[in-house]
C-alpha positions in Angstrom: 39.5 -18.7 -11.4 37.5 -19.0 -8.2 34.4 -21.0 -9.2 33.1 -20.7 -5.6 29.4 -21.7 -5.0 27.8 -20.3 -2.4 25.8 -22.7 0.2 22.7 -24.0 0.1 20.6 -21.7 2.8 23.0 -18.4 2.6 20.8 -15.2 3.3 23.4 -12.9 2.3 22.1 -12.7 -1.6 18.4 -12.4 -0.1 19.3 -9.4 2.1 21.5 -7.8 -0.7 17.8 -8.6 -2.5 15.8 -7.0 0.9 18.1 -3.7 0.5 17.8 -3.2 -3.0 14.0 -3.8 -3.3 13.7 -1.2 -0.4 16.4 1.4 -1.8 14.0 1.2 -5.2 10.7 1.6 -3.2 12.1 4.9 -1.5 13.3 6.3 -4.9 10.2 5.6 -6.7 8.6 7.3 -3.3 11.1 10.3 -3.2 10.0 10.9 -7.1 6.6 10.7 -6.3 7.2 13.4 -3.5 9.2 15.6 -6.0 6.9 15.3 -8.6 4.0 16.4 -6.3 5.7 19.6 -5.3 6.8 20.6 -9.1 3.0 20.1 -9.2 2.1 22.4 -6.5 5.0 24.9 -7.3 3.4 25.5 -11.0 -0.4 25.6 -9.7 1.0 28.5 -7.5 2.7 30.2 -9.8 0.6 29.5 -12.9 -2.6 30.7 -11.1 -1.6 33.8 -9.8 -0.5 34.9 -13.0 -4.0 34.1 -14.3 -5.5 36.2 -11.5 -3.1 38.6 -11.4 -3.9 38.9 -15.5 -7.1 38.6 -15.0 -8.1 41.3 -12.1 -5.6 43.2 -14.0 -7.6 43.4 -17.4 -10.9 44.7 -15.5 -11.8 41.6 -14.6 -13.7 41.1 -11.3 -11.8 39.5 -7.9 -14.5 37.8 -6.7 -16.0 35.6 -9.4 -16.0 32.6 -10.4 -14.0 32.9 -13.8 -11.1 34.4 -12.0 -11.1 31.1 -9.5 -11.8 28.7 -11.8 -8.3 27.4 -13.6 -7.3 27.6 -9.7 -10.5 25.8 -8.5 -10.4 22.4 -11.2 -6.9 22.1 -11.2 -7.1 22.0 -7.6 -9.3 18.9 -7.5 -6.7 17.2 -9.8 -3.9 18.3 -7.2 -5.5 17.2 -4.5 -6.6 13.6 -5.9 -2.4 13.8 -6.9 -2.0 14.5 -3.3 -3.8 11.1 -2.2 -1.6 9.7 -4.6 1.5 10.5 -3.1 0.5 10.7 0.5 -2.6 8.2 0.7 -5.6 8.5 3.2 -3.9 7.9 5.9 -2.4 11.6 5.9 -5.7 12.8 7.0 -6.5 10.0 9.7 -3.2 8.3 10.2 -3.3 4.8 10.6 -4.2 4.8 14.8 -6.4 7.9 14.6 -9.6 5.6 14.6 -8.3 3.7 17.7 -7.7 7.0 19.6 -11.0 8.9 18.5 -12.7 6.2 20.4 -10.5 6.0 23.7 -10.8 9.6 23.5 -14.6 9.8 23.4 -15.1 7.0 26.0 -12.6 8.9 27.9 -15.3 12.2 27.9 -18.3 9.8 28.6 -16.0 8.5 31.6 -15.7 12.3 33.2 -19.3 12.7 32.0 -20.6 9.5 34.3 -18.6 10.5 37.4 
């Protein structure tokens, strides 16, 4: 039996600890990401059908009750898209920092 005890101050368990807790961050985030595009796959598919059906029936292209399965259900994907993606998608996380240098850099060619 090897009853070994490991030292007082040995990092090895806490990066084991490091590895694991960042291999289960990027599953959860991979699930998020596949969720999302199951979720955008069946909008797709599920509302063309409905317009398709729809237009097909003598219903009318362009109104309203044709667009509007597609039209709700697309606010719930996008706010499902913030979820998996965040705000920073949009603006990134330096996109404030280079707006400004790049509209002092047009008030700089502006002033000379």
């Amino acid at each position: 039996m090897n009853n070994k005890i490991e030292p007082y101050g040995n990092n090895r368990s806490q990066d084991d600890f490091e590895r694991e807790d960042a291999y289960l961050r990027a599953q959860k985030k991979v699930k998020s990401l596949i969720g999302f595009y199951w979720h955008l796959a069946s909008y797709i598919i599920i509302n063309l059908f409905i317009i398709i059906l729809i237009v097909t029936n003598g219903g009318h292209l362009f109104s309203f009750g044709t667009f509007a399965t597609a039209f709700f259900w697309g606010i719930g994907l996008f706010f499902h898209f913030l979820g998996v993606f965040g705000t920073d998608f949009f603006f990134g996380k330096n996109w404030e920092k280079r707006k400004i240098q790049e509209i002092m850099d047009k008030e700089k060619h502006r002033w000379e």
